[in-house]
Each structure stands twice: as structure tokens, then as C-alpha cells.
VOPARO-290494 format. One record per residue (C-alpha): x, z, y. Coordinates in steps of 0.05 Angstrom, whole numbers, plus 32768, in hexadecimal, padded with zeros to 4 digits. Layout:
BEGIN
site east:X up:Z north:Y
...
//
This chain:
BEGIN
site east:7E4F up:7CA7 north:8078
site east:7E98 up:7CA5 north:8080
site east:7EB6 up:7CD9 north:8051
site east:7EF7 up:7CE2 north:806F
site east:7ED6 up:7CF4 north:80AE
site east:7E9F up:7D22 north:8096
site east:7EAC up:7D43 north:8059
site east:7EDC up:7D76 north:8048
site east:7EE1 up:7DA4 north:7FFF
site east:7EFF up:7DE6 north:7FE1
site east:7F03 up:7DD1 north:7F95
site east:7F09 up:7E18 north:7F73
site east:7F1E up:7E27 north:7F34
site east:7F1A up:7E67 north:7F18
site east:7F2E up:7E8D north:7ED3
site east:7F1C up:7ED3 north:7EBD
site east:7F2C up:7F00 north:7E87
site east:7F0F up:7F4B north:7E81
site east:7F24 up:7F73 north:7E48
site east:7EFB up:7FB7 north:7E39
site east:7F21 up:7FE6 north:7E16
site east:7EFE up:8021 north:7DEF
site east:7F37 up:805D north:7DDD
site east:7F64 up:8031 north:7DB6
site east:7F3E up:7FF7 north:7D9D
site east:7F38 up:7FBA north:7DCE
site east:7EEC up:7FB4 north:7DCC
site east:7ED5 up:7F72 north:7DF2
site east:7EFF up:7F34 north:7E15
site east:7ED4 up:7F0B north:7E3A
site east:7EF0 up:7ECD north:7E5D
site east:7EC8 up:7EAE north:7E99
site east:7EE0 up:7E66 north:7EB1
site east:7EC6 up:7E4E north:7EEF
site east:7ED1 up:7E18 north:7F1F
site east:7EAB up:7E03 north:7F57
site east:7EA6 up:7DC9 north:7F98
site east:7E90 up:7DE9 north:7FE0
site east:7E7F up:7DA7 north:800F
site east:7E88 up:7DAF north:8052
site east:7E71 up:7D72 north:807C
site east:7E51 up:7D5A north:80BE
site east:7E09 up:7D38 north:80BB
site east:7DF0 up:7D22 north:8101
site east:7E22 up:7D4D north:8124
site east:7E0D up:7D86 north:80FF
site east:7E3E up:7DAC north:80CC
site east:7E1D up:7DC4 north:8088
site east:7E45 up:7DE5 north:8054
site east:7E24 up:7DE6 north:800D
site east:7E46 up:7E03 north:7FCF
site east:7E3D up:7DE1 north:7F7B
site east:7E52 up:7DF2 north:7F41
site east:7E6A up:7DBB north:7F26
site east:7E89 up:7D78 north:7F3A
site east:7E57 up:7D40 north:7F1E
site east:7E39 up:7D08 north:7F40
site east:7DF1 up:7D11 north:7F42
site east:7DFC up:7D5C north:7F61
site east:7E2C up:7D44 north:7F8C
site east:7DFD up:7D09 north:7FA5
site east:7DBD up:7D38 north:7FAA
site east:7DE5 up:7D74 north:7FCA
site east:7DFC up:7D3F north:7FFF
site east:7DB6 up:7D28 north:800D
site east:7D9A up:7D6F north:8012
site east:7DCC up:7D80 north:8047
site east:7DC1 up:7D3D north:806E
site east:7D76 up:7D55 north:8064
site east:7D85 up:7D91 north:807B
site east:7DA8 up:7D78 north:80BE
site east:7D6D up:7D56 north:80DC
site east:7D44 up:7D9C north:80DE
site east:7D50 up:7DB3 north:8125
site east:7D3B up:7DFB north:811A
site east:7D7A up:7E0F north:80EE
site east:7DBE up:7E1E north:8113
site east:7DF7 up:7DF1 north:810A
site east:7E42 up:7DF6 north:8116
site east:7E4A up:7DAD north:813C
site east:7E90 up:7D99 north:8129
site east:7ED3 up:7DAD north:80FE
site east:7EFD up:7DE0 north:8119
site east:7F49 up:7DC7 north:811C
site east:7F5C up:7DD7 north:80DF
site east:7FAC up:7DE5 north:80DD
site east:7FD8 up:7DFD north:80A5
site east:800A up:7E2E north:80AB
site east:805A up:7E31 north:8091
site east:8047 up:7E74 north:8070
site east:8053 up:7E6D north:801F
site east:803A up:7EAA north:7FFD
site east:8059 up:7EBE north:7FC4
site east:803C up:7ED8 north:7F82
site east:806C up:7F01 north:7F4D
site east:807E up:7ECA north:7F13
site east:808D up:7F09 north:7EE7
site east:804D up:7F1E north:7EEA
site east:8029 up:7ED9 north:7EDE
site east:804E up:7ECD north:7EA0
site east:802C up:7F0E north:7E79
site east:8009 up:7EEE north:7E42
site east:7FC5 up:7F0E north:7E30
site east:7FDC up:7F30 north:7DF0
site east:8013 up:7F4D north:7E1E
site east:7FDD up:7F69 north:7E54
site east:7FB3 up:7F87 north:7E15
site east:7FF0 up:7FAA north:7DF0
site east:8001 up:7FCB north:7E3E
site east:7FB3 up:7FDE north:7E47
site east:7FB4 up:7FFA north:7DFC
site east:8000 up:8018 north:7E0A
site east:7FDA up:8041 north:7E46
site east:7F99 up:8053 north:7E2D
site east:7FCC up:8076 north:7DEA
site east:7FF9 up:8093 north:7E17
site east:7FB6 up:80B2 north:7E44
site east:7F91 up:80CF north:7DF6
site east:7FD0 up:80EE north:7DEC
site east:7FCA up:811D north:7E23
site east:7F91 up:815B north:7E10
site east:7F6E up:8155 north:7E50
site east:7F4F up:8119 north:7E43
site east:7F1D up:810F north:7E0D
site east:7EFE up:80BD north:7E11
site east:7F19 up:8087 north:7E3D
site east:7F00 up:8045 north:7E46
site east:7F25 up:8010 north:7E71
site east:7F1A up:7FC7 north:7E8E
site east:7F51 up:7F98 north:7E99
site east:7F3B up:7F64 north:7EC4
site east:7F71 up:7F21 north:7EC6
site east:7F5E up:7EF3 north:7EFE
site east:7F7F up:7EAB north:7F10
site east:7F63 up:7E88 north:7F4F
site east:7F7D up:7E44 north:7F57
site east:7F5A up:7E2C north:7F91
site east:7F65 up:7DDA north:7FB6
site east:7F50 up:7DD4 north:7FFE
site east:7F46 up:7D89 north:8010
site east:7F3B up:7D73 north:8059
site east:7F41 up:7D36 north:8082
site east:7F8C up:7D1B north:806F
site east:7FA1 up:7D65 north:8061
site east:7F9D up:7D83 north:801C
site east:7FB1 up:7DD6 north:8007
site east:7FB5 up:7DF3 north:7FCF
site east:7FBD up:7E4A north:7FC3
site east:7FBD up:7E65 north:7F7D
site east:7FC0 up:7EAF north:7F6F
site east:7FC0 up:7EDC north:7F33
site east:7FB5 up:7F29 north:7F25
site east:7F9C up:7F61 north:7EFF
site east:7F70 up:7F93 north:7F05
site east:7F6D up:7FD1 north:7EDA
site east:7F28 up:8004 north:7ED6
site east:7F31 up:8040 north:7EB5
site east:7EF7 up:806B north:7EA3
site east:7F0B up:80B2 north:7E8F
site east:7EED up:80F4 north:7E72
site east:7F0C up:8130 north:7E7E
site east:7F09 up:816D north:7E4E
site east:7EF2 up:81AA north:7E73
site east:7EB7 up:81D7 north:7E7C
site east:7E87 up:81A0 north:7E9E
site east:7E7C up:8153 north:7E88
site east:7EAA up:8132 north:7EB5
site east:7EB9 up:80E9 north:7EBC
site east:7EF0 up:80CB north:7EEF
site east:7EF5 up:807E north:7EFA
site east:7F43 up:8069 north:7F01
site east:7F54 up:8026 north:7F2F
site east:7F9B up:8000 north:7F2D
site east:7FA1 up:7FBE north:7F50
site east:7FDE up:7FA2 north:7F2D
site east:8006 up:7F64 north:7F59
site east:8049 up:7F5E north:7F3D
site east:806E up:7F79 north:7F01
site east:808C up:7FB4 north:7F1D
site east:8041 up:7FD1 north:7F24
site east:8037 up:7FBB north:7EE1
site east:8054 up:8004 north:7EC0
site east:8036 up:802D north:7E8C
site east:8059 up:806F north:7EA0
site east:804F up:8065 north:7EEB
site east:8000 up:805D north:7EE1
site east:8001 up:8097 north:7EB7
site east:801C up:80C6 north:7EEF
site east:7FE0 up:80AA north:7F19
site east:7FB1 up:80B5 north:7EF1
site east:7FC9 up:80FE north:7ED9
site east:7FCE up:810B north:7F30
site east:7F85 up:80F7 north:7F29
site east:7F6E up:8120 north:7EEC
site east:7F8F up:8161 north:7F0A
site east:7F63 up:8162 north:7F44
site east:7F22 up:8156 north:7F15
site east:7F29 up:8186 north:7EE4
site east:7EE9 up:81B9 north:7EDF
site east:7ED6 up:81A1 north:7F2B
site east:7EA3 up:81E0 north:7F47
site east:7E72 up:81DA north:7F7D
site east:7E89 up:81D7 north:7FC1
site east:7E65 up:820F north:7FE5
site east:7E87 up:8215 north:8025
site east:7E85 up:81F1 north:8066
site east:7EB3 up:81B0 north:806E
site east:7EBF up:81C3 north:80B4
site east:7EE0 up:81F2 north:80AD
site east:7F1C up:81D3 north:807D
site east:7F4B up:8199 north:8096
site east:7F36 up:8154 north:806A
site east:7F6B up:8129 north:8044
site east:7F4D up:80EF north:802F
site east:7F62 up:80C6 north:7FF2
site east:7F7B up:807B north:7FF6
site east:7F32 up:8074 north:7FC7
site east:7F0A up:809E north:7FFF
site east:7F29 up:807C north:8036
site east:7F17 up:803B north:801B
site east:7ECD up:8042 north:8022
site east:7ED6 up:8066 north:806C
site east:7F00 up:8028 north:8089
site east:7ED2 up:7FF1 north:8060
site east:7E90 up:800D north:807E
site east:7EAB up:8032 north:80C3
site east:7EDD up:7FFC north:80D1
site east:7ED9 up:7FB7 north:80B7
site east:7E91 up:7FB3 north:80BF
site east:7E8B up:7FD1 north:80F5
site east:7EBF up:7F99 north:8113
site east:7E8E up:7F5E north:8105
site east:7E8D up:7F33 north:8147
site east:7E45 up:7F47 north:814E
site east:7E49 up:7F8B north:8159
site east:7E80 up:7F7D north:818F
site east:7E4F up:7F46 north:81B7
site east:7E14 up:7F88 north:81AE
site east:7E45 up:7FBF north:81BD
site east:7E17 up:7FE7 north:8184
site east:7E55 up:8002 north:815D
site east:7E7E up:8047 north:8163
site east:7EB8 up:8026 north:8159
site east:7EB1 up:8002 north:81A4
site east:7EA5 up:803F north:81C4
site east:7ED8 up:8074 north:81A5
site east:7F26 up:8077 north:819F
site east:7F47 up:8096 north:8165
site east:7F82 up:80B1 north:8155
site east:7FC3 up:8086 north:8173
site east:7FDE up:8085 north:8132
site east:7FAD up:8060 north:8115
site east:7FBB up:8015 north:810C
site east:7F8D up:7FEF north:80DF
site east:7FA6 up:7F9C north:80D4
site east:7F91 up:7F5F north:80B3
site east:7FCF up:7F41 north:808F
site east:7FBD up:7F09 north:806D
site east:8009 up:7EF2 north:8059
site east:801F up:7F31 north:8030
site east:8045 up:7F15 north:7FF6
site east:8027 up:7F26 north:7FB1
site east:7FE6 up:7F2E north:7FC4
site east:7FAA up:7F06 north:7FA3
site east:7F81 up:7F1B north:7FE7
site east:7FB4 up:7EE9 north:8014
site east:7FA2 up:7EAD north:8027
site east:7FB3 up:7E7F north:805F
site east:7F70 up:7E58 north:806D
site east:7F27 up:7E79 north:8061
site east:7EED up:7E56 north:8046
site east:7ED6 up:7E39 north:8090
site east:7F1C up:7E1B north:8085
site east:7F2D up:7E4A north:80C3
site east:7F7D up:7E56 north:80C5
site east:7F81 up:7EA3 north:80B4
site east:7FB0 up:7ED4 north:80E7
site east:7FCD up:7F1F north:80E8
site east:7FA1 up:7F42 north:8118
site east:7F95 up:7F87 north:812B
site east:7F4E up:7FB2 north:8116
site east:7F64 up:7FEF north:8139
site east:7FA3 up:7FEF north:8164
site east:7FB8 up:8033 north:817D
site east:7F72 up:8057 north:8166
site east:7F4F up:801C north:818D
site east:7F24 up:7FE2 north:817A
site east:7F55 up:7FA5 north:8180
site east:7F32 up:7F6A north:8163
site east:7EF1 up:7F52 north:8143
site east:7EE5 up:7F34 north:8103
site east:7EBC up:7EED north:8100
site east:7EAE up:7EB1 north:80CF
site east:7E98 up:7E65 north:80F2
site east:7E53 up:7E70 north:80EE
site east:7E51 up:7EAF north:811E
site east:7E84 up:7E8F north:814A
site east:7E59 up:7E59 north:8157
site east:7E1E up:7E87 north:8167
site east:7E3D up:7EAC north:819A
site east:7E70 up:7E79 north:81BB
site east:7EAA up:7E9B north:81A1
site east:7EE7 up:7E86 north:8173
site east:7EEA up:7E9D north:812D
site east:7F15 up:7ECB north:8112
site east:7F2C up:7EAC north:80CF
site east:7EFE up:7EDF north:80AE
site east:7ED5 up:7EB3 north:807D
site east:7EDE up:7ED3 north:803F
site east:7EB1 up:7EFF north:800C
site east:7ED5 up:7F3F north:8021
site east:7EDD up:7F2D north:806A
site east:7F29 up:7F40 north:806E
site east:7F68 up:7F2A north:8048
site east:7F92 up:7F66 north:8039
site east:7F83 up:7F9A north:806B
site east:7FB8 up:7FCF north:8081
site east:7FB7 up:800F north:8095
site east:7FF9 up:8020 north:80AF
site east:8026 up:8053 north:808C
site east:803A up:8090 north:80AF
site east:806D up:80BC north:80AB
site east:8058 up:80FD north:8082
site east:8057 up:8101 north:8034
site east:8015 up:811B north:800E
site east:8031 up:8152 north:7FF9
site east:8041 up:8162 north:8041
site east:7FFB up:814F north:804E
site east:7FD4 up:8182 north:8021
site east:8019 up:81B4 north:8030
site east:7FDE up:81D8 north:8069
site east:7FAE up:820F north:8067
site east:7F67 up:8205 north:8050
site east:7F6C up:81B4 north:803E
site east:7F2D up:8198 north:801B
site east:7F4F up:814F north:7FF2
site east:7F14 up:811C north:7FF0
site east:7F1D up:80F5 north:7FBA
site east:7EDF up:80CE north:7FBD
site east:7EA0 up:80C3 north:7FE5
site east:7E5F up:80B5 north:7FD0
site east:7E20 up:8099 north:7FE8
site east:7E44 up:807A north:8023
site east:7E14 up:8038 north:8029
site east:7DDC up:806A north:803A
site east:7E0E up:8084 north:8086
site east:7E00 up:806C north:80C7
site east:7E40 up:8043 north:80CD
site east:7E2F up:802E north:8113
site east:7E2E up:8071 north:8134
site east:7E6B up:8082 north:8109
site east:7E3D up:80BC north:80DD
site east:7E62 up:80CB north:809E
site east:7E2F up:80F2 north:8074
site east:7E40 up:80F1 north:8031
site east:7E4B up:811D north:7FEF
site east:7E88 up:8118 north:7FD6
site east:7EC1 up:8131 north:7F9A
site east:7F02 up:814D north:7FA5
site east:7F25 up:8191 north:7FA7
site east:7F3C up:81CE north:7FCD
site east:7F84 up:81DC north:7FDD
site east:7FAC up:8213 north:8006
site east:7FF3 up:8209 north:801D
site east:7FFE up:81D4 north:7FEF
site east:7FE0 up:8201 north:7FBA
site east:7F9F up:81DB north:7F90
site east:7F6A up:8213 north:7F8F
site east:7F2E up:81EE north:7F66
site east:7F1C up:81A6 north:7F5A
site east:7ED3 up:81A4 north:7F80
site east:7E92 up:817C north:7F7F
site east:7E54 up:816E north:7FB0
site east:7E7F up:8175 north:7FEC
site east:7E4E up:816C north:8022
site east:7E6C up:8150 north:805B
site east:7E3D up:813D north:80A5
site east:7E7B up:8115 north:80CD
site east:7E87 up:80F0 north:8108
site east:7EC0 up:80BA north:80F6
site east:7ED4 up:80BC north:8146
site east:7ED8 up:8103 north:8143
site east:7EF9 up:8109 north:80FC
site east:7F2C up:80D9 north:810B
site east:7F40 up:80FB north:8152
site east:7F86 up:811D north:812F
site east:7FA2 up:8103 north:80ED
site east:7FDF up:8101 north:80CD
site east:7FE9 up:80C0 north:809F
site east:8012 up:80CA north:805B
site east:804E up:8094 north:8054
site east:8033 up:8087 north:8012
site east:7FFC up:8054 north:8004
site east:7FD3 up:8034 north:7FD4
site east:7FB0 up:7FF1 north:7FC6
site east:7F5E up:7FFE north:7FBC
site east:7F52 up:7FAE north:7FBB
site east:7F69 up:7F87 north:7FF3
site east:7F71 up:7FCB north:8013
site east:7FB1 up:7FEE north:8018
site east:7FAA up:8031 north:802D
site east:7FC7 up:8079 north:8041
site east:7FB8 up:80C2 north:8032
site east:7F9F up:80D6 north:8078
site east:7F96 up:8121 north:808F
site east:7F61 up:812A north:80D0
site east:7F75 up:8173 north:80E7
site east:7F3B up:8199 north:8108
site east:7F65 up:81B4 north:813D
site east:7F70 up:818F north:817F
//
């Protein structure tokens, strides 16, 4: 076996640091260090890729004979060669600023915040999660050799709100560069979030007959399970998804922009060591492009899409519009959903949206009642017919996202 011409790695190396934070007392810092070797070579004209955990040489010799094991069984599908693998000028940047917080610095701003949150009267126990993650990852091939690094935090806040019922909202803040990282400007987020929790009633009316605004946190779930999955090269080759069949709203334009400065989520190769590219979801309120790792290429003669990654995408846009939130929820009869729940359990295929979900009532701009058990029985294609899309957005994840109104009138 020539290694040169058969073997190629991704040597990861990866450090974590969460830090639970009870009221005012930092509780619990647990560091996780990890580092790990995927192989991907070519027995017998067949390509395996195998994954350890550690580089030593009797698992590296054993792995390597289970895989050239593995490539004389002619029942199990192979990929047969290397895609070119290309690297591109792009040079993401990450905020120095930011990557030179020391950890005693990231604690004293997560105890700073959970003070300044106790202060306020509303709020009677917090508990929050910092999460500091630095990926350093090397991708070795045949005379070529990459290397991406990224770091960020991620901050969980878990609040109880004093009112007449037990209630319990869950705060997220992706934070990329050191402008985000800003006691007072979380603060104002979170307050916008306790206002429209605060002694939440039943929801007793029917959806249908209120406009919907949906939350950067609802919308999340609707475009992960309505949009990305359903974009999965396999539902295009069965034409068994809604989101073949139906046009939305023009305005809608959903990318994949895997070059956004900042962002841990970038990256410029994906594990099949597939070169990434911007591409369209939904151009227009259309279907533009499907989503595809190596392995599902090869099965259906196609070419992948640079998609190999745990969450499918890279950073995944929903383009701004034009209209501010307040102008948003500034209409008659507006239920704001905040959050959905029980969304695994829709038909995402046929585009069904039935789910229960929390929010709150507002008229002419006006906030009525914060609400809870929202039923809602929607078709996404329907829905998504006539919106207006807020030029503010959010990050949920790798997701950065709008407030979107879908009007019920034509």
C-alpha cells in the first residue's frame, strides 16, 4: 500500500470548557479535551472512511486492516475514487479580541450578567451555561495540507419568572466577536423575552384567525425540519417533499454561506474533503438547490454538494427584509410565536406544521397577554404564501434568522 496514493486524514483537535452558573456562585467548570484521526483511503478500488480516537500504532494498524477487510465484501456500497479535492483563496477570519478573553474574564462577564438579571424583581432563580469551544482542525491530503481553527461562545440561560404560574424561559446567545460579547446588550434581550412570558394564559382562540409572527427561535425549528431536510438530495431524486411541489413567498431567499467572517460554522472543505460553495435553498419562494454528502452522490450518480457536516449546512441565511419588528407586530390581531414545540412529531414532507406552541397576543402594536398551548394545524406552503421579513435578525446556531410575519389575507 502506497500511502501517498491512498490515504488521506482530518487530525482534529478539540477543547471545551462549560461553566454552570447557579444565581451568583459559579457552580461547575468542566473541561473536555478531545482529539481525533478520520482515515479516508482506497482498498481495491473501493473508498472506506473509518474514524479513532486516538493516534497510536496498533489502532492505526488494526483500523487499516478492518477497512481493507471491509473492501473485499461485495455487498456494501463504496465510493470508487477521490473526488478532486481543491482549496479555495477564501481566508476566514475569526475576531482576535474575542480569542484573547481569558477564562476568569468569560466567568466575571457570566457572573456580571446573571447580577445584573437578580437585580431586576421579575426574576426570581437563574441558572446559566457558558459553553467555550476551540476547534483546531488539520486536513492532510495527497501533497496538499489545510488547516481551519475557530473559537466561540455559547451562553444558556435558564430563567424563572415571578408571577402567578411556575414559569421557566430558556435564553440562547451565540457570541462570535467582542462586540456581541456585552452585558447590557444581552440584558435588553433577555428583558424583550421576559415581557412576553410573564403570567402566559391559555390560548383559547383559533390561530386562523390572527396573522403569525414568528420568532428568530420559532423560525429556527420551521426552516431546520421544513427546509433543510426537506432539501436532502433524496427527496429531490423521489419528488416526496412539499418543498418540490409549492412556491412561497418571492421574498423568501434561504442560502448556504459558508465564508461569513466570524463564524465558527464556516468552513471551506467538509469532512468528504468536498470544497464547500454559497448556494441557494429557496430562491424567490422556490426550491433552488439540494443538499448532499459523497456517499449519496455516489448512490444516485450525482455530484455532491459540499454538505458533509453534522448539521448539514454552514451558516444558513435567511435574507433580511425591509420592515422593523415593531412594524411587524404594529397590525391588528398578531399572535408572536416565540417557540414551537413537539415539532419532530410533524409531517415535514407534506409541509404539516402541527404543533403547540408559547407566545403572546398583540393588537396594533399593543401586547394584550403573554399565551400558552397555542394550537396551531398549518400548511408551511400555505403559511408562507404572504410574509413580510423584519430587517433585523438573529443567530440560533449556524442559523441567522428574521422575524417573519405570514398575513392571512391574499
Amino acid at each position: 500500500m502506497n500511502a501517498n496514493n491512498t490515504l488521506r486524514f482530518i487530525d482534529s483537535n478539540n477543547k471545551s470548557i462549560t461553566i454552570m452558573i447557579n444565581n451568583k456562585k459559579v457552580k461547575r467548570v468542566v473541561e473536555n479535551n478531545e482529539s481525533n484521526l478520520r482515515i479516508d483511503s482506497i482498498f481495491n478500488k473501493k473508498r472506506i472512511v473509518r474514524s479513532i480516537d486516538s493516534i497510536k500504532k496498533n489502532e492505526l494498524e488494526n483500523v487499516l486492516n478492518e477497512m481493507q477487510s471491509l473492501s473485499k465484501i461485495k455487498e456494501l456500497e463504496f465510493y470508487n475514487e477521490f473526488q478532486k479535492f481543491e482549496l479555495s483563496n477564501k481566508k476566514i477570519k475569526s475576531d482576535e479580541k474575542l480569542k484573547e478573553k481569558t477564562l476568569k474574564e468569560i466567568i466575571d462577564f457570566s457572573l456580571e450578567l446573571n447580577k445584573k438579571l437578580l437585580s431586576n424583581k421579575l426574576i426570581s432563580d437563574i441558572q446559566s451555561f457558558t459553553e467555550i469551544n476551540y476547534d483546531n482542525t488539520k486536513f492532510i491530503a495527497k501533497e496538499q495540507e489545510y488547516n481551519e481553527d475557530s473559537f466561540d461562545l455559547g451562553l444558556t440561560l435558564e430563567i424563572n419568572i415571578k408571577n402567578k404560574t411556575l414559569n421557566q424561559i430558556t435564553f440562547f446567545k451565540s457570541i462570535f466577536t467582542i462586540d456581541d460579547f456585552d452585558v447590557d446588550k444581552i440584558y435588553s434581550e433577555i428583558l424583550e423575552e421576559i415581557e412576553y412570558n410573564i403570567d402566559p394564559i391559555e390560548f383559547k382562540g383559533d390561530p386562523k384567525d390572527y396573522n403569525l409572527v414568528f420568532s428568530p427561535q420559532a423560525l429556527e425549528k420551521i426552516i431546520d425540519y421544513f427546509v433543510v431536510q426537506q432539501s436532502f438530495l433524496e427527496n429531490v431524486i423521489k419528488q416526496d417533499s412539499f418543498l418540490m411541489h409549492n412556491t412561497l413567498d418571492e421574498k423568501i431567499n434561504i442560502t448556504e454561506k459558508p465564508f461569513i467572517d466570524y463564524s465558527p460554522y464556516s468552513s471551506i472543505i467538509d469532512l468528504d474533503f468536498i470544497q464547500t460553495k454559497e448556494k441557494y435553498l429557496v430562491k424567490n419562494g422556490k426550491f433552488a438547490e439540494y443538499i448532499c454528502n459523497l456517499s449519496d452522490a455516489c448512490k444516485y450518480n450525482k455530484d455532491p454538494s459540499g454538505n458533509s457536516f453534522p448539521g448539514y449546512v454552514t451558516n444558513l441565511i435567511f435574507e433580511p427584509g425591509t420592515k422593523t419588528k415593531t412594524e411587524l407586530l404594529n397590525k391588528s390581531k398578531i399572535l408572536y410565536i416565540d417557540n414551537l414545540l413537539g415539532i419532530h412529531t410533524t409531517n415535514s414532507k407534506e409541509g404539516s406544521l402541527n404543533v403547540s406552541a408559547l407566545g403572546a397576543e398583540f393588537n396594533d402594536g399593543k401586547l394584550i397577554n403573554a399565551l400558552k398551548d397555542i394550537k396551531l394545524n398549518e400548511k408551511i406552503q400555505d403559511l408562507f404564501k404572504n410574509v413580510e421579513i423584519s430587517k433585523e435578525t438573529k443567530w440560533h446556531g449556524n442559523y441567522n434568522l428574521p422575524y417573519v410575519l405570514c398575513l392571512r389575507d391574499k
